[in-house]
C-alpha positions, 0 to 999 in steps of 0.5 A: 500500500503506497497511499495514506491508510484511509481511516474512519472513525466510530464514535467522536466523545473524549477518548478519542478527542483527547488520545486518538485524533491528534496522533492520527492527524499528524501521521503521515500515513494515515488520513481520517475519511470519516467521523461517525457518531450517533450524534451528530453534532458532535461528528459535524464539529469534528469533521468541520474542524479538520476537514474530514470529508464525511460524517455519519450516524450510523457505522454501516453507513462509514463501513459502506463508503469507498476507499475506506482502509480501516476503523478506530472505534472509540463508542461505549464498549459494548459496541465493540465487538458488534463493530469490529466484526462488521468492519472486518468482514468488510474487509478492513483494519480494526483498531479499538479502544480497550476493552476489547469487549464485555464478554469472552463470547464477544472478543472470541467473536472479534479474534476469529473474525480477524483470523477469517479476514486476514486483517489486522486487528488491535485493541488498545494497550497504550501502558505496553509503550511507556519508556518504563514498560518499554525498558522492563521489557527488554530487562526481563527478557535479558534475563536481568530479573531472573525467575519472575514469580509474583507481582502486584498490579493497580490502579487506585482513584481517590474520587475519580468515577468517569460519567457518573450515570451514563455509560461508564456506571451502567453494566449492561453497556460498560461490563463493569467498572473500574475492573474492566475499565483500568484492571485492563490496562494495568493486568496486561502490563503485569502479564505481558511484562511476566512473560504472558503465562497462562492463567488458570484460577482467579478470585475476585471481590467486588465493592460499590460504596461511592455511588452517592459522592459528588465529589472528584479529584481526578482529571480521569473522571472527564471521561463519559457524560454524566446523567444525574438521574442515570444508573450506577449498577457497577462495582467501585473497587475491585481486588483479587488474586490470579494464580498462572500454570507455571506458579507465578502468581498477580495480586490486584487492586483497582478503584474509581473511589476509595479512602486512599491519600492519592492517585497512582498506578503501578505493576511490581514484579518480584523475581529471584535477581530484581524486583522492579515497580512501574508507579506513575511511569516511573521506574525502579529497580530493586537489587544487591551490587557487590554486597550490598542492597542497591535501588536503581532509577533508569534515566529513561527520557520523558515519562508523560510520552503519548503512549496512545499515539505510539500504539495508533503508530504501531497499528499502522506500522504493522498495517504496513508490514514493517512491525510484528504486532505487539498485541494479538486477538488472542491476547484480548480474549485472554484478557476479557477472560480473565476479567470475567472470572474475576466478575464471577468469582466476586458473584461467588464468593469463591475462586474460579477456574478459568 
């Protein structure tokens, strides 16, 4: 393909004007064709904006336009895999918003269309493609830490619930909450970074105590359109214990609200050489030197690089064959998988085998 990648877009809202429309503007390969959105002012102001030829309601209609090359969807996540389908079966490129879907059904759908299609498809893994994850990765594959055998992964909000009431909060659209919503991201980078090991028992629990709050401190609660009279049917906090078939083990914690002093994700590994700990895309290492207990902080460049611009880039790289895709279907199947069954064991009270 020696033309620009001709891309439409599914759904207009803030995930995609904050992390996907500049990256994608600036790309020298790749022009926006289409905006579609059911609402359309929203779509016209984009489109008007950026002179993107053409806006749509409806992503049959984008799916059907001529030159079209691939999609970016960035709706509600139960929309995903119903889109991602359709699209691939037309023939396109699919790149997606996380999560990749709100059941393992519908991500097995999406993978085996993609299998069937031969196109490429991607969910979003921006934490993949921050210098820290980046370096640890190497680090670990090198065999600088040695056997990888447990590790601790979260992301804790003190008050940072997104669109209370619309989408976000209501189960049947968003598959839950700050589970599916940031122990996505940060599950991933734990399992990616340990090697990818299969996981075989999880349990989880489930807690909804901050339903009723109206106040925030995060600048993550932007996200979604928050309805006064909506529903809040998800959980607000999330812990829980995956257990892999070759020993290692990941705790998790992930919260929209909690009692906590500040905001702060992280991955920490613990291996038989190093440990390491991911804490706001800052890096440490934790080993002994010539005797003695030593902490080691890479200088590694800017922390606050556009790690959702780095994915969208490699999308297209691998488009055009010139990069392996650092993320499979397969992948988010056993991500939604995962997730799932810690939805269950939280139903349960007890652990559950994958």
């Amino acid at each position: 393909m020696n033309r620009k990648l001709k891309i439409g877009i599914v759904g207009t809202g803030n995930i995609f004007r904050i992390a996907h429309l500049k990256p994608l503007l600036g790309h020298p390969e790749a022009e926006i064709i289409a905006v579609c959105d059911i609402n359309e002012q929203k779509a016209v102001q984009i489109a008007e904006a950026h002179g993107i030829a053409h806006v749509c309601t409806s992503y049959q209609d984008l799916l059907d336009l001529d030159g079209l090359d691939a999609i970016d969807i960035c709706t509600p996540n139960l929309f995903h895999s119903e889109i991602a389908v359709a699209a691939l079966h037309k023939g396109l490129h699919v790149f997606c918003e996380k999560p990749d879907a709100i059941s393992p059904e519908e991500a097995r759908k999406m993978a085996d269309a993609a299998a069937g299609s031969g196109k490429i498809l991607m969910t979003m893994r921006n934490n993949r493609f921050t210098p820290a994850s980046q370096f640890l990765k190497l680090f670990v594959e090198e065999g600088n830490m040695g056997d990888v055998y447990s590790g601790r992964c979260g992301w804790l909000r003190r008050r940072g619930i997104p669109g209370k009431g619309g989408w976000f909060t209501t189960k049947e659209i968003s598959g839950g909450g700050p589970l599916i919503d940031l122990g996505v991201h940060m599950i991933d980078l734990a399992v990616w970074l340990m090697g990818n090991p299969k996981p075989v028992t999880v349990s989880g629990a489930t807690y909804a105590k901050f339903g009723d709050s109206t106040l925030s401190d995060s600048v993550h609660s932007q996200f979604g359109e928050q309805q006064d009279d909506g529903i809040f049917n998800v959980e607000d906090l999330a812990t829980g214990f995956i257990r892999f078939e070759n020993g290692a083990t990941l705790q998790i914690e992930f919260s929209w609200a909690s009692n906590i002093a500040e905001e702060m994700n992280f991955v920490e590994l613990r291996a038989t050489k190093a440990g390491s700990r991911i804490c706001n895309g800052q890096l440490q290492l934790f080993t002994e030197m010539s005797g003695q207990l030593v902490d080691i902080s890479p200088v590694l460049g800017k922390a606050s690089v556009d790690a959702h611009g780095a994915h969208l880039r490699h999308f297209i790289d691998v488009v055009y064959g010139r990069a392996e895709p650092i993320l499979t279907p397969e992948h988010g199947v056993d991500m939604i998988q995962i997730l799932s069954a810690l939805y269950r064991s939280a139903e349960l009270g007890q652990e559950v085998r994958l």
